[in-house]
KETOR-618760 format. One record per residue (C-alpha): z, x, y; residue in one letter; residue number from 1. Coordinates in steps of 0.25 Angstrom, whole numbers, plus 5000, padded with zeros to 4 digits. Each point is the difference from the previous one (the first is absolute). Example, Ala and Ser with C-alpha at 12.3 -4.5 7.8 and 13.67 -1.06 7.14 Angstrom:
# KETOR-618760
+------+------+------+----+-----+
!    w !    u !    v ! aa !   i !
+------+------+------+----+-----+
! 5031 ! 5049 ! 4982 !  A !   1 !
! 4998 ! 5006 ! 5014 !  S !   2 !
+------+------+------+----+-----+
This chain:
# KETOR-618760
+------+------+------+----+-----+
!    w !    u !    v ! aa !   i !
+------+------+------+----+-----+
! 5780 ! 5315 ! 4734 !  X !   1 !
! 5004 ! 4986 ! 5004 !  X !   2 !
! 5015 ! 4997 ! 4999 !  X !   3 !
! 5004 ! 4988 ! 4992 !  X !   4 !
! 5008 ! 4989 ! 5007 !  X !   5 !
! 4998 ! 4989 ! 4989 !  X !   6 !
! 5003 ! 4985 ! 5002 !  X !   7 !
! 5011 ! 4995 ! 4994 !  X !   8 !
! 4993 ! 4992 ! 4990 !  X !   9 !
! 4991 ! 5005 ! 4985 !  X !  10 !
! 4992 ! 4994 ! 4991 !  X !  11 !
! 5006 ! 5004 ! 4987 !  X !  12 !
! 4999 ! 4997 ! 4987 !  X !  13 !
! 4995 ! 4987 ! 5004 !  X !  14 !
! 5007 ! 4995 ! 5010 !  X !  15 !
! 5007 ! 5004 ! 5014 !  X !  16 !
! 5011 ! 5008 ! 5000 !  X !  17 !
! 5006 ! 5009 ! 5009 !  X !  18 !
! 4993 ! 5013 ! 5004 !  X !  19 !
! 5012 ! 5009 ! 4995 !  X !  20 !
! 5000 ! 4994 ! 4985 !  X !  21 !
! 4985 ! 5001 ! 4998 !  X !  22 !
! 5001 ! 5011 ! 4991 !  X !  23 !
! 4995 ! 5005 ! 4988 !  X !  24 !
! 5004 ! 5009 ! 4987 !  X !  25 !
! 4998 ! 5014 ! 4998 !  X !  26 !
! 4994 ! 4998 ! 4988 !  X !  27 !
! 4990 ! 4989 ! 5007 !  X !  28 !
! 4985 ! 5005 ! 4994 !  X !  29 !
! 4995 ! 5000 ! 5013 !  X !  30 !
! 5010 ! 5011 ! 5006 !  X !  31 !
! 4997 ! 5008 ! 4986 !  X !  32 !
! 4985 ! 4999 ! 5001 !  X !  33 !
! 4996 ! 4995 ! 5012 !  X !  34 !
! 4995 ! 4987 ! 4997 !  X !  35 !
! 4999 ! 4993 ! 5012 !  X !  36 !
! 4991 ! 4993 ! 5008 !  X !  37 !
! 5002 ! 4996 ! 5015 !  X !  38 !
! 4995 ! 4996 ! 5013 !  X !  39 !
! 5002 ! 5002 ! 5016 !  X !  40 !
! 5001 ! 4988 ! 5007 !  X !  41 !
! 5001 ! 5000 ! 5015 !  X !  42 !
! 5005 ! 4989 ! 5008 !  X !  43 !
! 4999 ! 5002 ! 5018 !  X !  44 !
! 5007 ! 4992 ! 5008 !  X !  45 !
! 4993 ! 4993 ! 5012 !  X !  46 !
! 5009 ! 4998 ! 5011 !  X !  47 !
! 4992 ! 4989 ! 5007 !  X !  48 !
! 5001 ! 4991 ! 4987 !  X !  49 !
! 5013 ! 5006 ! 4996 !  X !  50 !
! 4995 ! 5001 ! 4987 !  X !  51 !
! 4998 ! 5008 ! 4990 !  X !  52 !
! 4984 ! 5003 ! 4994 !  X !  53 !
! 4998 ! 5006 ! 4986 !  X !  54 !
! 4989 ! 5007 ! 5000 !  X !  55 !
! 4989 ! 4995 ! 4988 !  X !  56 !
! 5011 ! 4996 ! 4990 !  X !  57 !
! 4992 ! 4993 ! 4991 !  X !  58 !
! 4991 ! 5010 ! 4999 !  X !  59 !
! 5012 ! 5012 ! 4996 !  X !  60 !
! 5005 ! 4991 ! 4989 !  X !  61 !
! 4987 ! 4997 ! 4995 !  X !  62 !
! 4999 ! 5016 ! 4999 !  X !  63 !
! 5012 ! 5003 ! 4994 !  X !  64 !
! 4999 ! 4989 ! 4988 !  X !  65 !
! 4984 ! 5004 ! 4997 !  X !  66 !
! 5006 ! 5014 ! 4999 !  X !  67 !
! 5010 ! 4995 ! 4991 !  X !  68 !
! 4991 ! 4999 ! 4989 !  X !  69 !
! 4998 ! 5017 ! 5000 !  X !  70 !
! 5013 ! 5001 ! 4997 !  X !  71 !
! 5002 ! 4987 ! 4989 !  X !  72 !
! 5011 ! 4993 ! 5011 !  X !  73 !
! 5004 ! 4987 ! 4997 !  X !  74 !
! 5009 ! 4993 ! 5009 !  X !  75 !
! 5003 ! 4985 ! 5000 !  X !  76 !
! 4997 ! 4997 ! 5016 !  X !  77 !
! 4985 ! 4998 ! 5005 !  X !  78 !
! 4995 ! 5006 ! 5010 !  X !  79 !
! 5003 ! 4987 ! 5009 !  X !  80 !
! 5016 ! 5002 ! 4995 !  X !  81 !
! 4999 ! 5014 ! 5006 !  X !  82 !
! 4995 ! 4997 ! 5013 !  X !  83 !
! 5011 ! 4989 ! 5002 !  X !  84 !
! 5010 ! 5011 ! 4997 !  X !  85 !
! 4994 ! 5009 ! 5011 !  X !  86 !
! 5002 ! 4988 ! 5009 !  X !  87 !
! 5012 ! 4998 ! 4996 !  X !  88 !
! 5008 ! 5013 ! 5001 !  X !  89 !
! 4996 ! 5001 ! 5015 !  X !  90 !
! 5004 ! 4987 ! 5003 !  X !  91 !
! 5015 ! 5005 ! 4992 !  X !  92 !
! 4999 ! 5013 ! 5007 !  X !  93 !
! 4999 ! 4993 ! 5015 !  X !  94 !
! 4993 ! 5010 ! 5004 !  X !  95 !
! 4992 ! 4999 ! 5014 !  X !  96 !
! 4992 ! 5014 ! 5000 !  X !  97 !
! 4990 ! 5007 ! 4993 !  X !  98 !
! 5003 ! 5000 ! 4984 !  X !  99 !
! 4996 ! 5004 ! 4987 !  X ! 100 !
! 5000 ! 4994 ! 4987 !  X ! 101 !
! 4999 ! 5008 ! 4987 !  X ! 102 !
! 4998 ! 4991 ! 4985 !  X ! 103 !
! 5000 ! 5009 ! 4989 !  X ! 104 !
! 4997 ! 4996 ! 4985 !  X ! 105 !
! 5006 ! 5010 ! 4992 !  X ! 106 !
! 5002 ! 5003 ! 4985 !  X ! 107 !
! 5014 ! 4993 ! 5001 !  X ! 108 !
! 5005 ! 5003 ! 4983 !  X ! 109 !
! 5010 ! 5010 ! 4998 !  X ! 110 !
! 4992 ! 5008 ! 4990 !  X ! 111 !
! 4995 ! 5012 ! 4995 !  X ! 112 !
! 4984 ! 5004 ! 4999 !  X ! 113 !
! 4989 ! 5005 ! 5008 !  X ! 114 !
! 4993 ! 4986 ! 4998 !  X ! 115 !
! 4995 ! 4987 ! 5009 !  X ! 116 !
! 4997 ! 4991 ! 4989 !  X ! 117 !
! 5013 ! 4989 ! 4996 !  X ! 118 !
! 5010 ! 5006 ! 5010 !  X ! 119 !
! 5005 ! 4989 ! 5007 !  X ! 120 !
! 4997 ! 4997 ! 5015 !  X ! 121 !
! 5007 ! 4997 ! 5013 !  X ! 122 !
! 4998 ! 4996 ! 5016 !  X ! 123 !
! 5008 ! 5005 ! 5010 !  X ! 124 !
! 4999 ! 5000 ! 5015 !  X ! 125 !
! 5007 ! 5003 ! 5012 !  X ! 126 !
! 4996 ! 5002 ! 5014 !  X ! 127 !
! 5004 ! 5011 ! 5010 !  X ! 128 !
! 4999 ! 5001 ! 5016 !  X ! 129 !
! 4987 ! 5007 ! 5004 !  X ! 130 !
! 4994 ! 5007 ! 5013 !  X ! 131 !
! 4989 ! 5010 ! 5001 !  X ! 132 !
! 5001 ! 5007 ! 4988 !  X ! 133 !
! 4990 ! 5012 ! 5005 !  X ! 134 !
! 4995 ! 5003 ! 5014 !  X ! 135 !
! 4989 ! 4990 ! 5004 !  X ! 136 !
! 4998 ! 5007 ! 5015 !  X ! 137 !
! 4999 ! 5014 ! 5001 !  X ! 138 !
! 4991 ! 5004 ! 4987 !  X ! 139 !
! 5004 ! 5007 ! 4987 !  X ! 140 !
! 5000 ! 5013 ! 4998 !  X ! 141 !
! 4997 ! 5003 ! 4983 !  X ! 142 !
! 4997 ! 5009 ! 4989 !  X ! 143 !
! 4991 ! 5000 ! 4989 !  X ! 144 !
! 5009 ! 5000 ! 4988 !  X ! 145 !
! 5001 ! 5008 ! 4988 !  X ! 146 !
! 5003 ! 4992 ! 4992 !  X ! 147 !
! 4988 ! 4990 ! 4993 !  X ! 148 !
! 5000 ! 4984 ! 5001 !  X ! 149 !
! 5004 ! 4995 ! 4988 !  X ! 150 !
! 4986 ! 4994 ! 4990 !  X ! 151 !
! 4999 ! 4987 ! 4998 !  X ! 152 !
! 4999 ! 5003 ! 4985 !  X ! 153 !
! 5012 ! 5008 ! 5000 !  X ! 154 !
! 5012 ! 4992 ! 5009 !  X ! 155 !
! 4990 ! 4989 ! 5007 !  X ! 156 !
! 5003 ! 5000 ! 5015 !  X ! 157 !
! 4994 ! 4986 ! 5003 !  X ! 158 !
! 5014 ! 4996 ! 4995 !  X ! 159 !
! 5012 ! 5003 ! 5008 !  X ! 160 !
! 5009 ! 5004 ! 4989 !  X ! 161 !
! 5013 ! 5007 ! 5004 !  X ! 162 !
! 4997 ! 5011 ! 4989 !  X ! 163 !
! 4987 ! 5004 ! 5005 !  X ! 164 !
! 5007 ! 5002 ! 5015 !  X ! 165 !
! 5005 ! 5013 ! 4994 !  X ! 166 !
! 4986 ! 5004 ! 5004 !  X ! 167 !
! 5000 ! 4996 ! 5014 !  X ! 168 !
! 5015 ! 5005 ! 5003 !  X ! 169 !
! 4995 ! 5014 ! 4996 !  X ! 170 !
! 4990 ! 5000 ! 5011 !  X ! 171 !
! 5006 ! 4993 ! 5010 !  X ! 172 !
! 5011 ! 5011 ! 4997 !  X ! 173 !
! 4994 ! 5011 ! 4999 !  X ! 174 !
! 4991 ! 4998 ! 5015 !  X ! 175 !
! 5014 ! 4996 ! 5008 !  X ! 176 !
! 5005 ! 5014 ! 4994 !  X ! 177 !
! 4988 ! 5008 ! 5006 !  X ! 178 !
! 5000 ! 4992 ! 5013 !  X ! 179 !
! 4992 ! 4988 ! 5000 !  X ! 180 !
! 5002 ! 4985 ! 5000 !  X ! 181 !
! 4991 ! 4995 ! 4988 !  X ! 182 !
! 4992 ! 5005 ! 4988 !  X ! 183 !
! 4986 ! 4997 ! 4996 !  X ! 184 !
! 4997 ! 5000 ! 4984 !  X ! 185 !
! 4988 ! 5004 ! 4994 !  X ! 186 !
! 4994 ! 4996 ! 4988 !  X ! 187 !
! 4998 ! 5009 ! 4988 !  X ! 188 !
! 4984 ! 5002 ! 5004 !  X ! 189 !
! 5006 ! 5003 ! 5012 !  X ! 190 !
! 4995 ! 4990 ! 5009 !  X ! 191 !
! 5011 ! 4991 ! 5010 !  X ! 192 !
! 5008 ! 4990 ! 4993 !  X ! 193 !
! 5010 ! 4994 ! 5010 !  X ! 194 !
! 5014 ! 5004 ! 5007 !  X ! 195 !
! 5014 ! 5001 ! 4992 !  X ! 196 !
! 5001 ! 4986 ! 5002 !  X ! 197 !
! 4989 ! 4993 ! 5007 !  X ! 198 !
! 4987 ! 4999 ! 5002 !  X ! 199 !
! 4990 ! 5010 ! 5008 !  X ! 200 !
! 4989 ! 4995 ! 5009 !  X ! 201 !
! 4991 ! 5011 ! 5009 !  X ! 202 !
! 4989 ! 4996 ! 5009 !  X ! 203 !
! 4986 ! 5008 ! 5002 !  X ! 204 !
! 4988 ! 4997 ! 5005 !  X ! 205 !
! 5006 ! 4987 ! 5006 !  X ! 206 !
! 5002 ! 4994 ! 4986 !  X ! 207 !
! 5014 ! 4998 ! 4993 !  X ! 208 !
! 5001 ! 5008 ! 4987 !  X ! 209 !
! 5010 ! 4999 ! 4988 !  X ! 210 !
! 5000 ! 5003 ! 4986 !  X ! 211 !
! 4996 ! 4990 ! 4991 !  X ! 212 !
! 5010 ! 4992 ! 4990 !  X ! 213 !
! 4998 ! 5010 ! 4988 !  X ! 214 !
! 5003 ! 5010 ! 5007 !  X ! 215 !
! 5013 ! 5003 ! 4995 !  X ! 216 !
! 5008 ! 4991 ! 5011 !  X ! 217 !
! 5007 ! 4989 ! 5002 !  X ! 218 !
! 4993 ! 4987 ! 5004 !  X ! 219 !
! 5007 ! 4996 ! 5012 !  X ! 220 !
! 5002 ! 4988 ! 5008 !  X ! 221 !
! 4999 ! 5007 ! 5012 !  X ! 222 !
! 4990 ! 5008 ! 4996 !  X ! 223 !
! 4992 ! 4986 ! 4997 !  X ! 224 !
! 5005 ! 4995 ! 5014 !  X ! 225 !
! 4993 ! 5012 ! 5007 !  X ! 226 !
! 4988 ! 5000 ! 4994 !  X ! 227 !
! 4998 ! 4984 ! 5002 !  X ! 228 !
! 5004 ! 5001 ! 5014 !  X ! 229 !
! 4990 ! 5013 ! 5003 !  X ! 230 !
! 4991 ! 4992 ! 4995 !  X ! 231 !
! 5001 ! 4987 ! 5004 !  X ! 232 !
! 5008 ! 5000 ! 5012 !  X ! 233 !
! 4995 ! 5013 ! 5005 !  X ! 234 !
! 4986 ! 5001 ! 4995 !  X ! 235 !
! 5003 ! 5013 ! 4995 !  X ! 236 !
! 4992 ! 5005 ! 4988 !  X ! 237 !
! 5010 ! 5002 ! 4987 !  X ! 238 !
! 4995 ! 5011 ! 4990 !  X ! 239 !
! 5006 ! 5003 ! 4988 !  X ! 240 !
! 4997 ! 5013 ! 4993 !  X ! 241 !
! 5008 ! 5012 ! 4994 !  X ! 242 !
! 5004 ! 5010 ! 5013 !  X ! 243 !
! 4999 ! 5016 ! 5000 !  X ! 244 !
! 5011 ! 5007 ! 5005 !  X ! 245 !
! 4993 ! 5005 ! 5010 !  X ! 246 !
! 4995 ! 4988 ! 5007 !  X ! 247 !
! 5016 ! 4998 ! 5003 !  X ! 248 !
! 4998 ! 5013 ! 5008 !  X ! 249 !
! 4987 ! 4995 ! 5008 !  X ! 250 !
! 5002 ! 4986 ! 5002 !  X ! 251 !
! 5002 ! 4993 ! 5012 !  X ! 252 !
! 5012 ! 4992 ! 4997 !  X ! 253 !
! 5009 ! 4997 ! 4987 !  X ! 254 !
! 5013 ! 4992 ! 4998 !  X ! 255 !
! 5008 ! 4996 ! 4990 !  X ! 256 !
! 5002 ! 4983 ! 4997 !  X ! 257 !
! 5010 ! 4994 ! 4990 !  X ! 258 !
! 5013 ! 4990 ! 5002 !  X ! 259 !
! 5008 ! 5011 ! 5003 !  X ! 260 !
! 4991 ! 5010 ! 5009 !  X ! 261 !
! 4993 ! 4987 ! 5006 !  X ! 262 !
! 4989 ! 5006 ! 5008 !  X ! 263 !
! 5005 ! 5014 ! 5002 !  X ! 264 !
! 4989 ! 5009 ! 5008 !  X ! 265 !
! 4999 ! 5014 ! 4995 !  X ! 266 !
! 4999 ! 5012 ! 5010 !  X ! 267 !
! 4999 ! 5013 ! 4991 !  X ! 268 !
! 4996 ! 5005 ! 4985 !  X ! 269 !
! 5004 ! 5013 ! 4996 !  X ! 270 !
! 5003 ! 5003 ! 5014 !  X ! 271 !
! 4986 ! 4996 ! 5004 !  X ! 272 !
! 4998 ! 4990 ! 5010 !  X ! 273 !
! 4993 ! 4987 ! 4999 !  X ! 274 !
! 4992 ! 4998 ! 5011 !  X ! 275 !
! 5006 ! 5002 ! 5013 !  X ! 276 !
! 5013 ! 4999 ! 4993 !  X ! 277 !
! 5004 ! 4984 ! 5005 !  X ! 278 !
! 4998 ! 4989 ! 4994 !  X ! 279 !
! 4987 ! 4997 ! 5000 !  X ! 280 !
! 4991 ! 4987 ! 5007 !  X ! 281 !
! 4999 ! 4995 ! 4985 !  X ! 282 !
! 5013 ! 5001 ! 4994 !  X ! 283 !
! 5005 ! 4993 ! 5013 !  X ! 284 !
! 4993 ! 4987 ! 5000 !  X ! 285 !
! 5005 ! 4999 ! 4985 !  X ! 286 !
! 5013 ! 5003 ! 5002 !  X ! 287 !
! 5002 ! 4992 ! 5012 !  X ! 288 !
! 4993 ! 4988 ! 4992 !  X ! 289 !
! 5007 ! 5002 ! 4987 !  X ! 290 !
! 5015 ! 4999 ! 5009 !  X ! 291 !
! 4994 ! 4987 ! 5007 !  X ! 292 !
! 4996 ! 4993 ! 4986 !  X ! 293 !
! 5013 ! 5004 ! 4993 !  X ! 294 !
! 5008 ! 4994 ! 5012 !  X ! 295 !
! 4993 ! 4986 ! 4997 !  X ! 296 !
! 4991 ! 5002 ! 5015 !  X ! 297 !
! 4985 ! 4999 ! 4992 !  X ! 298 !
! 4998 ! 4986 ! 4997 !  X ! 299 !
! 4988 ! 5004 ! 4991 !  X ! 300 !
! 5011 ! 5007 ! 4992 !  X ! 301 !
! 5011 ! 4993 ! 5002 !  X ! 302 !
! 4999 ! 4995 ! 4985 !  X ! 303 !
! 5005 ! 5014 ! 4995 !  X ! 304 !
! 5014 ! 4998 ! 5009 !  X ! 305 !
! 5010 ! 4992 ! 4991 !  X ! 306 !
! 5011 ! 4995 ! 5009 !  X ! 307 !
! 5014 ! 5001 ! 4995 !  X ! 308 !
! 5009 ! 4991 ! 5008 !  X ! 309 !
+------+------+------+----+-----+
């Protein structure tokens, strides 16, 4: 679990205030019911521009206001409003190292009901100090979980709602209790969804596989990132298609990807190794290329960096 070292400065209630008086009521419907929507922003700081790079904002926001709409939020700043608030706290934080920012529409109204429809909105944002948020070097060892990703027709999973993280936060727990790292979810049918909070690649036969969008995961950025860089700067053949659980056991190599795992190699399911157990030829020219375009050093990819200062 990351430790929170915030910035001095939050978005709140529409305007800047600092971190320690951003605070909401405890009868906010969103702390009731769990009407929130959020993203996971991460900035990296390159030493040789002493900058700060924030990785694919545009592309985050654009994310979280579409999936807005699910949950029938309407806030008054526009997607372009929200990026300039991004940019703006780490520019008050004065922050020179790796960061992360976290906007979160949320059912702001103080009211009673189980309902989405006319309950006010609101935006917040604040942003946090961030390192390696799992380990990116020595592999992952993981579980299986027993507990079964949430359905898209049920708690939709492509939205990053702080209700639905109940889910993840049971699996997540319950695979550090017995000993491992992370979790794996299946779906329902039984086939491979993703990880407790990110995105789930494996590699077999030479091709890069992943389980398609309606397959009750997140859409992730990184997710995106990784499989347009496997295909186009790698030349690695991208199929997406439900995954057995099984094949996690006989593959060559798997890994985790998302903002917070980044490219995270996994060593070990169920106590079974993956391979040789190392992080496999694949999984390493992705991760060492996904660390290079977030650090700005890809010219073809630069677009995605956002400077801050």
């Amino acid at each position: 679990m990351a430790a929170m070292h915030p910035g001095p400065v939050a978005y709140f209630n529409g305007k800047f205030v600092p971190v320690e008086e951003a605070k909401i009521s405890i009868m906010t419907h969103a702390f009731n019911y769990g009407t929130g929507l959020f993203e996971g922003i991460r900035g990296y700081y390159n030493v040789e521009e002493d900058n700060i790079l924030i990785f694919r904002l545009p592309e985050h926001v654009d994310r979280m206001m579409r999936n807005a709409k699910v949950l029938c939020m309407d806030i008054p700043e526009d997607g372009a409003a929200i990026e300039e608030i991004c940019l703006e706290l780490v520019k008050k934080s004065g922050f020179k190292e790796g960061v992360y920012i976290r906007p979160i529409i949320y059912k702001s109204e103080q009211s009673l009901g189980p309902t989405v429809l006319g309950v006010a909105s609101s935006l917040c944002c604040y942003i946090i100090k961030l390192g390696d948020y799992c380990d990116t070097e020595k592999g992952l060892d993981v579980a299986v979980s027993s507990w079964r990703r949430l359905s898209d027709n049920a708690i939709p999973t492509r939205l990053k709602s702080t209700g639905s993280y109940i889910n993840s936060s049971l699996s997540a727990s319950e695979a550090k209790s017995a000993g491992f790292h992370e979790a794996i979810f299946l779906r329902e049918d039984g086939t491979v969804a993703e990880g407790s909070a990110m995105n789930l690649f494996m590699v077999h036969g030479g091709k890069l596989i992943t389980p398609p969008v309606n397959a009750d995961i997140l859409v992730g950025i990184t997710r995106n990132t990784v499989i347009e860089l496997a295909r186009e700067a790698l030349g690695i053949e991208v199929v997406e298609r439900p995954i057995a659980r099984t094949e996690l056991y006989i593959c060559d190599e798997l890994f985790f990807c998302g903002t917070g795992a980044q490219v995270a190699p996994v060593r070990s399911v169920d106590r079974r190794l993956i391979g040789k157990g190392t992080t496999g030829v694949i999984t390493k020219k992705l991760q060492d290329l996904y660390f290079n375009v977030v650090q700005g050093k890809v010219p073809e990819y630069r677009k995605w960096c956002r400077e801050v200062y």
